[in-house]
C-alpha positions as CSV (number, residue, x, y, z in Angstrom):
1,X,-28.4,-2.1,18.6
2,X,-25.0,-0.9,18.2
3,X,-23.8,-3.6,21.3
4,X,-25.4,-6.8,22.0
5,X,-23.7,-8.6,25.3
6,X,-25.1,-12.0,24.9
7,X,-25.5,-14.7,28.6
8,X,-21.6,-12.9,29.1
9,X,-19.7,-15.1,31.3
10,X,-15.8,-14.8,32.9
11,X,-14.5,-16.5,35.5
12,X,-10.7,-15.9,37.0
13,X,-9.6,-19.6,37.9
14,X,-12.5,-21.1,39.9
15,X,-13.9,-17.6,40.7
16,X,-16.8,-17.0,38.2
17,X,-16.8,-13.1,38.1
18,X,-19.8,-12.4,35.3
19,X,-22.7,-15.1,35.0
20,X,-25.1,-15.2,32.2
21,X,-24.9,-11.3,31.8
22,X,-27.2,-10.0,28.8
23,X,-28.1,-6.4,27.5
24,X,-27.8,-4.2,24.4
25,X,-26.9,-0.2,23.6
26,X,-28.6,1.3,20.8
27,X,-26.5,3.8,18.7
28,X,-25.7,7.2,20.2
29,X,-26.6,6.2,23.7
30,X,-25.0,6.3,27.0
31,X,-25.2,3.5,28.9
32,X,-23.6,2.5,32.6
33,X,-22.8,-0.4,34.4
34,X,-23.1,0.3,38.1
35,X,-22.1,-1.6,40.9
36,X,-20.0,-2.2,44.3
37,X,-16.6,-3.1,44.1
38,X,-16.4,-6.6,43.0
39,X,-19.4,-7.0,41.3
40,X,-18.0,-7.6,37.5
41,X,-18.4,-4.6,36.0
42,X,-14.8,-4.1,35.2
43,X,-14.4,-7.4,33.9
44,X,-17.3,-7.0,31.5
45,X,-16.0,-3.4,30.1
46,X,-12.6,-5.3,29.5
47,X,-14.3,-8.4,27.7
48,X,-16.2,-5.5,25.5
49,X,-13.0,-4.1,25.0
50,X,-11.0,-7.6,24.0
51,X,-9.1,-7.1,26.8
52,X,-10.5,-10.3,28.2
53,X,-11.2,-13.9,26.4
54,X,-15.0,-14.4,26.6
55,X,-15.4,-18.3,28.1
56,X,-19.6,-18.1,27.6
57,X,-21.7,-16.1,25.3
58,X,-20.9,-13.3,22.7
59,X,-20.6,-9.8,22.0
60,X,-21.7,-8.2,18.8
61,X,-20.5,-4.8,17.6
62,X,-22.4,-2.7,14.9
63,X,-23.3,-6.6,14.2
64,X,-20.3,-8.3,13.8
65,X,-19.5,-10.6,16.5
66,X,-16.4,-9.9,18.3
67,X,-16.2,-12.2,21.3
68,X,-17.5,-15.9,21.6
69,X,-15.8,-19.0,22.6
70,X,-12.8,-19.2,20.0
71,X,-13.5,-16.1,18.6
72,X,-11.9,-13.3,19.7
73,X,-10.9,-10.2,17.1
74,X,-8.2,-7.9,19.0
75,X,-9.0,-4.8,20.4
76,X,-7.2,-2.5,17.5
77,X,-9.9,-4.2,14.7
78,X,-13.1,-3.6,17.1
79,X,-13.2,0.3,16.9
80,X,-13.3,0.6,20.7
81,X,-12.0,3.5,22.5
82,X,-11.2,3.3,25.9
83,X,-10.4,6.2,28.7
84,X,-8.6,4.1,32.0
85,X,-9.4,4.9,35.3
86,X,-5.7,6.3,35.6
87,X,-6.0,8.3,32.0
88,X,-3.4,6.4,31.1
89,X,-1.8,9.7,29.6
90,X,1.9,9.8,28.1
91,X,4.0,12.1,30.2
92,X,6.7,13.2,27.7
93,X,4.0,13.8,25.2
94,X,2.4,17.3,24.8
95,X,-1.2,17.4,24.9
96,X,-1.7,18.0,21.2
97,X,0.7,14.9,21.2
98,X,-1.3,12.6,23.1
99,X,-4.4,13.7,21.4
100,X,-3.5,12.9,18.1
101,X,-1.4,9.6,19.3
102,X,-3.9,7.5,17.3
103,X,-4.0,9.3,14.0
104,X,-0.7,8.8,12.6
105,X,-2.3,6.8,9.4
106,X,-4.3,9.9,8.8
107,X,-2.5,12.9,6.2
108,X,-0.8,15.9,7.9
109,X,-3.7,18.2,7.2
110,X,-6.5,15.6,8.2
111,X,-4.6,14.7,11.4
112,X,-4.2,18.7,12.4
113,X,-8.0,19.2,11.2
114,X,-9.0,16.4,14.0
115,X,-6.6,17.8,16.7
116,X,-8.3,21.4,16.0
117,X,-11.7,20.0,16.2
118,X,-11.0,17.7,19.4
119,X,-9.5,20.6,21.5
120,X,-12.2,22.8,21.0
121,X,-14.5,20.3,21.4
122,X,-13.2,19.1,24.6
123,X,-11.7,23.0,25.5
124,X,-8.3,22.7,25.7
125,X,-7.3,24.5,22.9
126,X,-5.2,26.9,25.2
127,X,-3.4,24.0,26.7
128,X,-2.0,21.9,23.6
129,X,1.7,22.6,24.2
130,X,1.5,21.9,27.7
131,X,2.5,18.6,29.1
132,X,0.1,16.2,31.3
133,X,1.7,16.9,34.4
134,X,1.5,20.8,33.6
135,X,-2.3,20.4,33.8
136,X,-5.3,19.7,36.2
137,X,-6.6,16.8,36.5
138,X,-10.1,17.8,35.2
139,X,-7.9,19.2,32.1
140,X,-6.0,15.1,32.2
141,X,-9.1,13.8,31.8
142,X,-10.6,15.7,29.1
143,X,-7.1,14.8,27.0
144,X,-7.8,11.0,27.5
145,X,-11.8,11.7,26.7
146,X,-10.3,13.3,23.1
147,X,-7.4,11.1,22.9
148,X,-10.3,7.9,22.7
149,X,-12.9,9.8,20.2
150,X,-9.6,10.8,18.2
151,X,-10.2,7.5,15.4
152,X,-13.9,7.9,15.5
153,X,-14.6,4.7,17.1
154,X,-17.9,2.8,17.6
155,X,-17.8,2.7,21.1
156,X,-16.2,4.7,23.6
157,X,-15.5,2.7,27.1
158,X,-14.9,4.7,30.6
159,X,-13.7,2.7,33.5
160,X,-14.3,4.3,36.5
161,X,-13.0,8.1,35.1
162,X,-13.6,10.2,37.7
163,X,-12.2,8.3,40.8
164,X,-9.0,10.4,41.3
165,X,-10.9,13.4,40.9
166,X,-12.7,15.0,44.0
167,X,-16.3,15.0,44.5
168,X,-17.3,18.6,43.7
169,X,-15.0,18.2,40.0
170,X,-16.5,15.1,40.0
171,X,-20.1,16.4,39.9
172,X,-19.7,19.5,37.0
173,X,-17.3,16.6,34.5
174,X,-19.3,14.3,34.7
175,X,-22.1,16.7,33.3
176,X,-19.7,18.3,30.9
177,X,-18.2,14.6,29.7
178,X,-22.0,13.7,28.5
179,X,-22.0,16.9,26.7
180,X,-19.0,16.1,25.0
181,X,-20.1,12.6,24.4
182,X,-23.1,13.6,23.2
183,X,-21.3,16.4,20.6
184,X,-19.3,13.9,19.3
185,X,-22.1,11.7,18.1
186,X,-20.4,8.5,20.0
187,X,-22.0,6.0,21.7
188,X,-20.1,4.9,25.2
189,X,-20.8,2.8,28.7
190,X,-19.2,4.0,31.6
191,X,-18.8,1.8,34.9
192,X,-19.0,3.3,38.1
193,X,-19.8,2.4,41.7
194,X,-20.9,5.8,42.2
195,X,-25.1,6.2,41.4
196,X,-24.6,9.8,41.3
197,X,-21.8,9.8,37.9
198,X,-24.3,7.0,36.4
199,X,-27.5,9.2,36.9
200,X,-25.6,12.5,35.5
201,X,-23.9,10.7,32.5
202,X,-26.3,7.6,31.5
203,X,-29.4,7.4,29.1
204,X,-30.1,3.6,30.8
205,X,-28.0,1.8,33.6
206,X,-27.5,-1.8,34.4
207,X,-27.2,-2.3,38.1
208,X,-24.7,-5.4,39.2
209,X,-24.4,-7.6,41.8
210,X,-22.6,-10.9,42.1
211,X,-21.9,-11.0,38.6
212,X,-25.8,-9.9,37.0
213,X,-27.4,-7.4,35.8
214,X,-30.1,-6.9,38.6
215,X,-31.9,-4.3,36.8
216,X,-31.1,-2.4,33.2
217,X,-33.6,0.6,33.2
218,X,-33.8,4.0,33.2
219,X,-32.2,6.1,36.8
220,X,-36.2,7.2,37.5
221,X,-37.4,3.7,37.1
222,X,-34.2,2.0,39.2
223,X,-35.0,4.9,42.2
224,X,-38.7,4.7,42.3
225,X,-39.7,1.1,40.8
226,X,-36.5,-1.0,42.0
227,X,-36.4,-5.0,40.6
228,X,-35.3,-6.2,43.7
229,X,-34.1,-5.6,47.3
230,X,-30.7,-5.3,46.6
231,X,-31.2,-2.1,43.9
232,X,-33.5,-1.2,46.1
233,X,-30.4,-0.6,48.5
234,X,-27.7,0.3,46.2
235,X,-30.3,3.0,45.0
236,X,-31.0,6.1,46.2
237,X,-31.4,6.2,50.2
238,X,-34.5,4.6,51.7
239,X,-35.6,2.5,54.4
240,X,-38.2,-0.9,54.5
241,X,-41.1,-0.8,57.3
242,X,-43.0,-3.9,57.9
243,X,-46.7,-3.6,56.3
244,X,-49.6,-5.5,56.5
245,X,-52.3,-6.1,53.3
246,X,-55.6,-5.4,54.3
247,X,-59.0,-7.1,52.8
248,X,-59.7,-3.8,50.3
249,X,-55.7,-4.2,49.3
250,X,-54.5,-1.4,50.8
251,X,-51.3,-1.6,52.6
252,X,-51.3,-0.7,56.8
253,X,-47.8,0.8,58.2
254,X,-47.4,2.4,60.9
255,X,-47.6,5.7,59.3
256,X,-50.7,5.4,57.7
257,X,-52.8,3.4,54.9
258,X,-50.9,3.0,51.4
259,X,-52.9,2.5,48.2
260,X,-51.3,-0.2,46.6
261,X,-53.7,-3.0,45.0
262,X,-51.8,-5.7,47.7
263,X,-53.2,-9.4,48.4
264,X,-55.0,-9.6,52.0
265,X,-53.6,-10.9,55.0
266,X,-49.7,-10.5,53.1
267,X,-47.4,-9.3,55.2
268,X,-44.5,-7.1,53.3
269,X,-42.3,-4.5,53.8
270,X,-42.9,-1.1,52.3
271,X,-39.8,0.4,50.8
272,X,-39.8,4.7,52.0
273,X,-37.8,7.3,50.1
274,X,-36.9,10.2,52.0
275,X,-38.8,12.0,49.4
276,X,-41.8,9.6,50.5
277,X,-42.2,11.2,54.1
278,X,-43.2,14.9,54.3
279,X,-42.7,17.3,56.8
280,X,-45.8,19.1,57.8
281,X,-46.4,21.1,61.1
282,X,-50.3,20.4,60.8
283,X,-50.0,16.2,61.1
284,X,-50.9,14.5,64.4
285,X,-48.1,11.8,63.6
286,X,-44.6,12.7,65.5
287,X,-41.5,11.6,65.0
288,X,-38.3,12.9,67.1
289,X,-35.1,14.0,64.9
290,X,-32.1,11.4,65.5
291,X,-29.8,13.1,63.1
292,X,-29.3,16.0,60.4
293,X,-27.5,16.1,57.4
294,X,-27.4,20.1,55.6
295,X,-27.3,19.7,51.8
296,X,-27.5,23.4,51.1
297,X,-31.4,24.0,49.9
298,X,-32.4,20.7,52.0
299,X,-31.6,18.7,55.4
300,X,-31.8,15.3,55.1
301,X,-33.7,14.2,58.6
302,X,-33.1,10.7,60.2
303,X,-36.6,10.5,62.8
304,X,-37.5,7.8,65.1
305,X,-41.2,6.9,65.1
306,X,-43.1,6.1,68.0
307,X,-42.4,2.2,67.5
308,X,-38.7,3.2,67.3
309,X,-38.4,2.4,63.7
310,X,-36.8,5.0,62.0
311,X,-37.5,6.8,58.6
312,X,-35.6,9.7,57.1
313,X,-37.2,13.1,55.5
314,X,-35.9,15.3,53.4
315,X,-37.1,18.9,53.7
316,X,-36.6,22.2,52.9
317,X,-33.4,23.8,54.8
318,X,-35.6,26.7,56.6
319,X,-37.3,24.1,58.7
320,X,-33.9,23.7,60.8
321,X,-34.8,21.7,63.7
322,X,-32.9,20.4,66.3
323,X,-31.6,17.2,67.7
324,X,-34.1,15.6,70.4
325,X,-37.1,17.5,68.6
326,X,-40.4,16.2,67.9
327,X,-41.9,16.9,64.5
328,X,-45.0,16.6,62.2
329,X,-44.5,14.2,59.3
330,X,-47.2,13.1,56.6
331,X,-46.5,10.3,53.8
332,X,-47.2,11.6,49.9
333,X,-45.9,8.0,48.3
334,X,-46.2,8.0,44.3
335,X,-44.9,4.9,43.7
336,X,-45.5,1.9,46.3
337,X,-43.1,-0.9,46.3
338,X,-43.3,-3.7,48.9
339,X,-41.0,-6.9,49.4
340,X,-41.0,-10.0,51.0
341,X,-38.9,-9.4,54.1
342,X,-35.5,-10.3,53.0
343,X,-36.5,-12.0,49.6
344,X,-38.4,-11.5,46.4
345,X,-40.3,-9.1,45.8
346,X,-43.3,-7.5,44.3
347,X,-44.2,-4.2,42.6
348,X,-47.4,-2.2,43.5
C-alpha cells in the first residue's frame, strides 16, 4: 500500500469530525472519498496532506509514518501534491509560470524538460504564455492538475476539483483528469459529494457519513451490493418496498416473488433500482406514471403501484408515455438486497 490511514480521528473543539476512520491505496490507484457536506471528508484529505494535526491514529506514506499523535512531518517533506477546490492559481503568473512554480531546485534544462512534458501531457501547450484569468476554467484546472504532478510526488490530493465548473465540463474532465492521472503514473484520492465524479475518476471509493467510512469498495459493488441503508441512499437512485420471507426463502413484494435465500416469517424491505423494474407491454402488473424525467436515450419513470407505493423505471426513450398512464412493468433483479426497516441490514 502506497497510503495506510490508520483508526484516523479529528475533532474541531468538542465536534469530533473523523472517528476511527481506516483504509489503504495501493500504488497507481485512484481512490475517492465520497460523501455529503459535512461528513469529514475534507478534513481527512487535509490530515493526509499535514494540513491538519492528527489527535488518533496514523498515516503511513510509501511506509513511513507521517501523522500520529506527536508526530507530524510538514507537508513540503511528505511528497504530497494537492489541487484546491479554488485551483488556487497565481494570477500574475503565466501558465508556464505556475506550472513550473515547484521546480525551481531543478537545472534550467530539467525544469524546461518537465514544463514541455506537463503541457502536453495536460494539453496546454498552446496556452503557456497566457495568464490564468486569460483561460477557461477547464483550461485553470488542468494548470493546477500539472502544477501538483510538476515534483513527482507520491500522492496527488483533489478536493472537490470540479465544483466551479458546470455539469456538462464537469462530466468530459473528470474523464480526461483520470487519463491524465493515469499517464502520469501517480497515485491520487479525490473527494467529492458528487457519485457521478467518484464513479468516472475512482478505481475504489470510500463512502462517508458522520465521520466513517460506510463502505470502501468498488462503484459496481457500492450501487448493486450496498453495506448499509445509508449507501444504499447516497447511491445510485432506488427505492425500499416492504417484503415478506417465505418458508422456501424466497422474498414476497408486491410486485412479485424475489429469489433471495431469506429466513421465513422475516419481514424486510427490498431495496429496487430503477434498473430493477422493467417496462414490458406484455405484464399483467400496472403501474400509473407519476412523473418523467428525459435523459436523452432513456426516461427515468416515477410509477405508483396499485398499493400506492411507488417505484421508478428506467426505460428506453421511444416508450414516451404520458402523465396519468397506466403501464406494464416486470422485475429482472440481479442482485437482491433487503434491510431491516430503518436499521441493519442483510445482503441476499
Amino acid at each position: 500500500m502506497l497510503l495506510e490511514v490508520r483508526d484516523l480521528s479529528h475533532a474541531y473543539g468538542a465536534h469530533e469530525v473523523v472517528r476511527g476512520l481506516s483504509f489503504g491505496l495501493a500504488r497507481g490507484a485512484i481512490g475517492c472519498l465520497l460523501g455529503p457536506s459535512g461528513c469529514g471528508k475534507t478534513t481527512v484529505l487535509r490530515c493526509i496532506a499535514g494540513f491538519e494535526a492528527v489527535q488518533r491514529g496514523e498515516i503511513h506514506l510509501a511506509g513511513r509514518l507521517v501523522s500520529a499523535p506527536g508526530t507530524m512531518v510538514p507537508p513540503e517533506k511528505r511528497r504530497v501534491g494537492m489541487v484546491f477546490q479554488d485551483y488556487a492559481l497565481f494570477p500574475h503568473l503565466t501558465v508556464a509560470e505556475n506550472i513550473a512554480f515547484g521546480l525551481h531546485g531543478l537545472p534550467a534544462g530539467e525544469r524546461a524538460a518537465r514544463l514541455a512534458e506537463l503541457a502536453a501531457l495536460v494539453g496546454l501547450d498552446a496556452a503557456l504564455e497566457k495568464h490564468p484569468h486569460e483561460i477557461s476554467g477547464g483550461q485553470q484546472q488542468r494548470v493546477a492538475l500539472a502544477r501538483a504532478l510538476a515534483p513527482r510526488p507520491e500522492l496527488l490530493l483533489l478536493d472537490e476539483p470540479f465544483s466551479n465548473l458546470d455539469v456538462d465540463l464537469r462530466e468530459r474532465l473528470s474523464l480526461e483528469l483520470r487519463d491524465i492521472i493515469r499517464a502520469s503514473g501517480a497515485t491520487a484520492i479525490l473527494v467529492t459529494h458528487d457519485q457521478h465524479e467518484a464513479f468516472a475518476m475512482a478505481d475504489e471509493i470510500g463512502v462517508l457519513h458522520d465521520g466513517r467510512i460506510q463502505q470502501w469498495d468498488t462503484a459496481y459493488n457500492l450501487y448493486h451490493r450496498p453495506a448499509n441503508r445509508f449507501v444504499a441512499d447516497f447511491v445510485g437512485q432506488g427505492v425500499f418496498l416492504p417484503a415478506t420471507a417465505r418458508a422456501d426463502g424466497k422474498l414476497e413484494i408486491e410486485l412479485g416473488v424475489l429469489q433471495a435465500g431469506a429466513r421465513g416469517d422475516q419481514v424486510v424491505e427490498v431495496l429496487l433500482r430503477p434498473d430493477d423494474v422493467v417496462h414490458d407491454d406484455a405484464s399483467p402488473t400496472q403501474a400509473e406514471v407519476l412523473h418523467k424525467a428525459f435523459r436523452g436515450a432513456e426516461i427515468l419513470y416515477t410509477l405508483k403501484l396499485a398499493s400506492g407505493r411507488k417505484v421508478l423505471a428506467l426505460v428506453p426513450s421511444h416508450h414516451n408515455h404520458a402523465l396519468g398512464e397506466r403501464i406494464g412493468i416486470r422485475l429482472d433483479v440481479d442482485h437482491v438486497v433487503a434491510f431491516q426497516p430503518e436499521s441493519g441490514s442483510f445482503k441476499l
